[in-house]
Each structure stands twice: as structure tokens, then as C-alpha cells.
C-alpha atoms as one frame of an Amber mdcrd trajectory, in Angstrom:
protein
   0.000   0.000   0.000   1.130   3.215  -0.922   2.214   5.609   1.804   0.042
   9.090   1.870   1.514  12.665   2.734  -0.025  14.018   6.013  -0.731  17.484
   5.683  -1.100  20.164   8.764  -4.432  22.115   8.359  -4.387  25.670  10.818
  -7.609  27.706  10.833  -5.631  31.184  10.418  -9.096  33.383   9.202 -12.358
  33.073  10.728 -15.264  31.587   8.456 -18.129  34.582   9.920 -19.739  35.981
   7.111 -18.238  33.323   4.791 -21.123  31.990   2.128 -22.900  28.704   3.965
 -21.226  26.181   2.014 -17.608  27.525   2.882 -18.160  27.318   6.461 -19.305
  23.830   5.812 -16.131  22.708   3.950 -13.955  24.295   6.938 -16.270  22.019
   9.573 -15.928  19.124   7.411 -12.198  19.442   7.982 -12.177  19.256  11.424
 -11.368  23.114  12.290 -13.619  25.041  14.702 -11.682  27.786  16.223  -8.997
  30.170  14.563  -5.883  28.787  15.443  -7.032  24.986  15.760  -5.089  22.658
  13.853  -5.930  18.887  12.202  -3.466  16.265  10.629  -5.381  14.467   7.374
  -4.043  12.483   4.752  -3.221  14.069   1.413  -6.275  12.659  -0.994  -7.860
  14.091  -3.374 -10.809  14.709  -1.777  -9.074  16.723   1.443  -6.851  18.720
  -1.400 -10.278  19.809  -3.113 -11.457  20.777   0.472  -8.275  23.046   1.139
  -8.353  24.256  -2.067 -11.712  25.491  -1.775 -10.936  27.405   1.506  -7.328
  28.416   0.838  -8.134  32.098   2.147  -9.500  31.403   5.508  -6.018  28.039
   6.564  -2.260  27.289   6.254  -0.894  24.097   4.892   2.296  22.416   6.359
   3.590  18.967   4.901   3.932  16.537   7.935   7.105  14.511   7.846
């Protein structure tokens, strides 16, 4: 099985007054607070999420 990156997902921006679907995407990430932090595996499905709420987190590659 093929090893996956881990990537470090920070809540930097809060997601008030963000359109319904964005603060979804954020929740569905596991963030809540600005400033909380999640570890989640690099698929395709997690990189569309980021993507679509690249303005409100940081991304760190986990070693």
C-alpha cells in the first residue's frame, strides 16, 4: 500500500460571514476555532477541500 503525505491544516481566518457552504467545507475538515489545527491524509478529496478554503487556513507537509 502506498504511503500518503499528512498534511497540517491551521484555521488562520475566521469563516463569519463566509457563504454557507464555505463554512461547511472548513467544519468538514475538522477546524472550529482560529488557530485549531488537524493532521489528514493528502487525498484528493481533502486537497479539493483546502483548495476550496485556501483564504480562511495554512498548509504544512507533515514529515
Amino acid at each position: 500500500m502506498a504511503k500518503t503525505k499528512k498534511l497540517k491544516i491551521t484555521l488562520v481566518r475566521s469563516a463569519i460571514s463566509q457563504k454557507p457552504a464555505v463554512v461547511a467545507t472548513v467544519k468538514s475538515l475538522g477546524l472550529r476555532k482560529i488557530n485549531s489545527s488537524v493532521e489528514q491524509n493528502a487525498t484528493p478529496d481533502i486537497l479539493g477541500k483546502i483548495r476550496a478554503v485556501s483564504h480562511l487556513v495554512e498548509v504544512e507537509e507533515m514529515k
